[in-house]
C-alpha positions in Angstrom: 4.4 -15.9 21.1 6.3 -17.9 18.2 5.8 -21.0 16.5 8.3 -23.5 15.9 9.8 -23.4 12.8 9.8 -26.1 10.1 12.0 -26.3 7.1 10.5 -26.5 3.5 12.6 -28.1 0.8 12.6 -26.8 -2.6 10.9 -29.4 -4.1 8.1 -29.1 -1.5 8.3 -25.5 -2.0 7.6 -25.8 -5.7 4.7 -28.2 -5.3 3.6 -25.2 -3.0 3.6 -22.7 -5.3 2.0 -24.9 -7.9 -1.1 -25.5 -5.6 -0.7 -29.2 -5.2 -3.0 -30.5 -3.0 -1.6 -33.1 -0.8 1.2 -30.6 -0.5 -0.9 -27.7 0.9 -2.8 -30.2 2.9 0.4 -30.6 4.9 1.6 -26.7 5.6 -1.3 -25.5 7.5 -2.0 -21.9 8.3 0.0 -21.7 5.4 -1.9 -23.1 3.1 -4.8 -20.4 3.3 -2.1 -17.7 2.6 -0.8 -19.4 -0.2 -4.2 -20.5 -1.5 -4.6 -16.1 -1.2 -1.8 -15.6 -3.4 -2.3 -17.8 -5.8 -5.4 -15.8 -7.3 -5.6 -13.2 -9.6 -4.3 -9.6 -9.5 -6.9 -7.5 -8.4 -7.7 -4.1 -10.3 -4.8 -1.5 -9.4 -2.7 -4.2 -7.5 0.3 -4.3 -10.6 -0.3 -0.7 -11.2 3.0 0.5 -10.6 4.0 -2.8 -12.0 6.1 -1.4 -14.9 7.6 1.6 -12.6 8.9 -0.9 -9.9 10.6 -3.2 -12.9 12.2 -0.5 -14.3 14.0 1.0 -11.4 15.0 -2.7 -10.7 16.8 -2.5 -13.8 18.0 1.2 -13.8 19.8 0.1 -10.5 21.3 -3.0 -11.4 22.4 -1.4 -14.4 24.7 0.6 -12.0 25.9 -2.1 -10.1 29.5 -2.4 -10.2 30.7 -5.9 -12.2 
């Protein structure tokens, strides 16, 4: 089964991800996910952190121009 799909704008999307309240008060399901990501890293999470960014770079370092 699917839900019906509602557009967010990028200013709503940036109040979002910056917590605001009446904003998240207005998304809901979504609201407890985001709420979820907001917090901190937990131990191990960002581990391979510095590995990930790296080949990031690596690769788009071989990107043609």
């Amino acid at each position: 089964m699917s839900s019906p799909t509602r557009q967010i704008d990028r200013d709503t999307a940036d109040l979002l991800l910056d917590g605001d309240p009446v904003a998240l008060s207005r998304v809901g399901r979504l609201a407890a996910t985001l709420r979820a990501l907001r917090g901190p890293a937990r131990p191990g999470e960002l581990a391979g952190e510095p590995a990930a960014v790296a080949a990031f770079l690596a690769r788009l370092a071989r990107r043609p121009p």
